[in-house]
N, C-alpha and C positions, 0 to 999 in steps of 0.2 A: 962654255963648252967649246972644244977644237971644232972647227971644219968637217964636216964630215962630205968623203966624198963617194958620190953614189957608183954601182957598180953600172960599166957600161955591157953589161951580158941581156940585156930586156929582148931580145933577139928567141933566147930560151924559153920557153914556157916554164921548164923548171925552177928558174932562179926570177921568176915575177913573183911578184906578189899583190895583193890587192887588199891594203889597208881599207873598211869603210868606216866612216869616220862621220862627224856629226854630233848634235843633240840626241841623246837618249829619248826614245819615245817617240821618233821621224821618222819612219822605217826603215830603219838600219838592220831589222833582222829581218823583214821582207827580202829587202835587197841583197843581204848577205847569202839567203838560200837559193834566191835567182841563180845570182850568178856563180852558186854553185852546182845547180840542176842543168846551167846551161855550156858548164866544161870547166869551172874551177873545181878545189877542191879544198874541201875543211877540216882541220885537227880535227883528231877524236877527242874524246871524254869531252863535248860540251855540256853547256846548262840545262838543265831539264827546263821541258814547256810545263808552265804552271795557272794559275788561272788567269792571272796577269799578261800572260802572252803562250794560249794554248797551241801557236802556231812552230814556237820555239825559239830561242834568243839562237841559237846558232852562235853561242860564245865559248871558247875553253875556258875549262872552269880554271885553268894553270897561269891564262894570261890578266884574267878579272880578279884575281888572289893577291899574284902580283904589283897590277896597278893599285890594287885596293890596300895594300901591304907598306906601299909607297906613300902613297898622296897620306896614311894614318903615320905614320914616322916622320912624314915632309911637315905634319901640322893642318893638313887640308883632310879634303875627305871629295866623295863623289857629288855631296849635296854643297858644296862648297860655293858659296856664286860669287866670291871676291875673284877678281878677272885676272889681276896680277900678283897672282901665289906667288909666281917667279918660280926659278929654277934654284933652288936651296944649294948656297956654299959649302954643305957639306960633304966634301968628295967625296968621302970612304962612302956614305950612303949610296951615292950618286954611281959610283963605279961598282959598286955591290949590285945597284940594281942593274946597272946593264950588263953585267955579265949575267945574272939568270936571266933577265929576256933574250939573251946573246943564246942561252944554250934551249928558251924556250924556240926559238924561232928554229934549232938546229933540231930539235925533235919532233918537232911539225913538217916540217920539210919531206922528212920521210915517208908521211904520209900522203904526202901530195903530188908524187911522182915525176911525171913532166908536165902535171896541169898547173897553172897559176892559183898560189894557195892565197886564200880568202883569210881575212881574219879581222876580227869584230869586235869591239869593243869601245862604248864612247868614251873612256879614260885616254885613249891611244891619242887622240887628238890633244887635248890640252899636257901630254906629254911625250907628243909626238918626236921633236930633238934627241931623245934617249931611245927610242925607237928608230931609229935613224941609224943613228951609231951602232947598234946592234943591227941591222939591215943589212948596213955597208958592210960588218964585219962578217959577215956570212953571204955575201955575194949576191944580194936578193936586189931586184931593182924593183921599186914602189911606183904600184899603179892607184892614185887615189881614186876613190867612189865617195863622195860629199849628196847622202842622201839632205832632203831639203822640206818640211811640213811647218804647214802654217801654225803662228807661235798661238793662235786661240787652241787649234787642237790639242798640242804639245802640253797646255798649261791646263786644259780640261784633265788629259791622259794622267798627268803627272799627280793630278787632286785627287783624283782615281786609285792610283797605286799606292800612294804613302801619303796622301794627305798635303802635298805640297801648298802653301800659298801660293794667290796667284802672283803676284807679285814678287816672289820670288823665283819658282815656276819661271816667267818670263828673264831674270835676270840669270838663271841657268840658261834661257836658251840661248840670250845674249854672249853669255859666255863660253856655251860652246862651241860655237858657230863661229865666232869672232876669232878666237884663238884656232881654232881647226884651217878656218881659212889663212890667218899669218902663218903658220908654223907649216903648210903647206904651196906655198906660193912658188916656191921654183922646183914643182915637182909636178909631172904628168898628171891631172886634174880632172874630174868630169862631176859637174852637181847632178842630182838628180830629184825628180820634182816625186814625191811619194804618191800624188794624188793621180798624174802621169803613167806611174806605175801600176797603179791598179787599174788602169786604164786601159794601159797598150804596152804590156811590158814588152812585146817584142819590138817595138819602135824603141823603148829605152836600150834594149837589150843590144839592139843593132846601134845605137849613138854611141854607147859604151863602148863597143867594141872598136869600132871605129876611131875616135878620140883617143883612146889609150892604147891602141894597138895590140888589143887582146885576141886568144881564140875561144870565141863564144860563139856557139849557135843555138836557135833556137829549140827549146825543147816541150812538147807537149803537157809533160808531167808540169810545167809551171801553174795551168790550169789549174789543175788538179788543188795543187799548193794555195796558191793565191784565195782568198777571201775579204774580198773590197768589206762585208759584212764586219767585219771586225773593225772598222777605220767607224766608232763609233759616236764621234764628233766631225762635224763637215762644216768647214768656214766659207761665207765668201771670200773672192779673191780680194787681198788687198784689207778688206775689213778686221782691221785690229783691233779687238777691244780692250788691252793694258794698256794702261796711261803711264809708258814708260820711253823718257827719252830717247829714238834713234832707232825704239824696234820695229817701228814698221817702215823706215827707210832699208834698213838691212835687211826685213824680209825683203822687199820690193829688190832690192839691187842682188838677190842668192836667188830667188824667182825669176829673174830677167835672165840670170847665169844660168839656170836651168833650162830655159827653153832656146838655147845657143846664143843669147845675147852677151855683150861687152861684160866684164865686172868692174864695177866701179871701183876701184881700190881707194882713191883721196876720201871715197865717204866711208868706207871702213875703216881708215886708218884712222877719220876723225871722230869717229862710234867709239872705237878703242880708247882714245885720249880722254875722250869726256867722259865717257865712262869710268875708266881708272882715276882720273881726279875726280871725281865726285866719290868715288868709294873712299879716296884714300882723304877726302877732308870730312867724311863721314855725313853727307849727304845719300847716302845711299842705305838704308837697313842691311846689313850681311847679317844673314843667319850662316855661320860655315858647317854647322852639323846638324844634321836630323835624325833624330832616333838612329837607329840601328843603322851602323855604316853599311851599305849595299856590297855585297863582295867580301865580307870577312867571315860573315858566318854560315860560310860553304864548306 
């Protein structure tokens, strides 16, 4: 893919945007209603809450269609844990898809006035580049939010919802963590620790803001919102229990970035490598589908 070059307008409230980004299951849809309760603002027509997240996914159903529409013609899928899909040589796909994210992001817009539009979805990360291009082309400057939960909970949640292995389970989170953070690296940044957030979300809310030069303030109704009761797996810190190459140095070095520490990039960049060589000499199980694609049968 070309260069793509971001808009320098982030000055505007109107033309931010505020990709959250991450593993599926971290809370990304906590955090997506935050900081929309606290002066961003979300397309309409999202996901319906279901038992699975009676709080709400806070996703449009037009962008999870999309991505899910994609990664099924790219050959991958949501449940997909091989790390390097790659970016598929077939342009006509490729340029198809970003013109409808091009005109999904032009229709959302509208709705989001002069506030900084939110927008959710964890496909958005591992195809974030195409997202980009569509960004720049409609003038939006990207504020990321990289929510961040420990991989025992993620891998408990995931067994939960569909049944995941754990072991695979973890090699999704590897994977989206890992790709969210490359494909994000030379863009305004901010992790956030989900356990944190139920904690002190005005303390997040105020780092946020901060860090990415947003306008957020805090607002009472987050109370209201918020239900630590739901986070129904609780890990110690640090205590990994996948027996999986590199995942608890990655937590450890996306947990240190969280609480405003350095990120270690040389040790992600080397999680990446051995990871994709091990997948690609088939030292790794890749399940790339499970049951029922997430996002198609909407």
């Amino acid at each position: 893919m070309e260069e793509v070059h971001l808009s320098d307008h982030g000055n505007a409230s109107g033309n931010l945007i505020v990709p959250v980004l991450g593993m599926a299951r971290s809370g990304s849809s906590a955090t997506a209603r935050v900081l929309s309760l606290c002066g961003g603002r979300l397309p309409e027509s999202l996901l319906s809450p279901n038992r699975w997240n009676p709080s709400g996914y806070w996703e449009p159903t037009t962008t999870v269609q999309a991505n899910a529409r994609y990664l099924r013609d790219s050959g991958s899928g949501f449940f997909d844990a091989q790390l390097d899909q790659g970016i598929p040589s077939n342009e006509p796909l490729n340029r198809a898809f970003i013109a409808e994210i091009t005109g999904l992001l032009r229709s959302y817009r509208g709705t989001a006035a002069n506030a900084p539009l939110i927008l959710k979805d964890p496909r958005i990360g591992i195809l974030l580049p195409f997202w980009l291009e569509a960004m720049a082309a409609e003038n939006l400057s990207p504020r990321i939010v990289i929510p961040v939960r420990h991989p025992n909970e993620v891998v408990s949640s995931l067994y939960a919802w569909k049944g995941v292995p754990q072991r695979h389970a973890a090699e999704l989170w590897m994977k989206y963590n890992l790709l969210t953070e490359r494909h994000s690296r030379h863009l305004p940044r901010v992790f956030v620790s989900y356990s944190r957030l139920l904690r002190d979300w005005r303390g997040e809310i105020a780092t946020i803001a901060q860090s990415l030069g947003l306008p957020l303030l805090p607002n009472d109704d987050v109370d209201l919102f918020l239900d630590p009761g739901l986070r129904h797996v609780i890990s110690d810190e640090g205590a990994v229990s996948t027996d999986l190459p590199w995942l608890k140095d990655v937590y450890r070095a996306l947990s240190l970035a969280c609480h405003g520490g350095g990120l270690d990039i040389a040790l992600l960049d080397e999680a990446h490598l051995d990871m994709s060589r091990a997948q690609a000499a088939g030292q790794r199980p890749l399940l790339r589908h499970f049951g029922i694609e997430f996002g198609l049968a909407l």
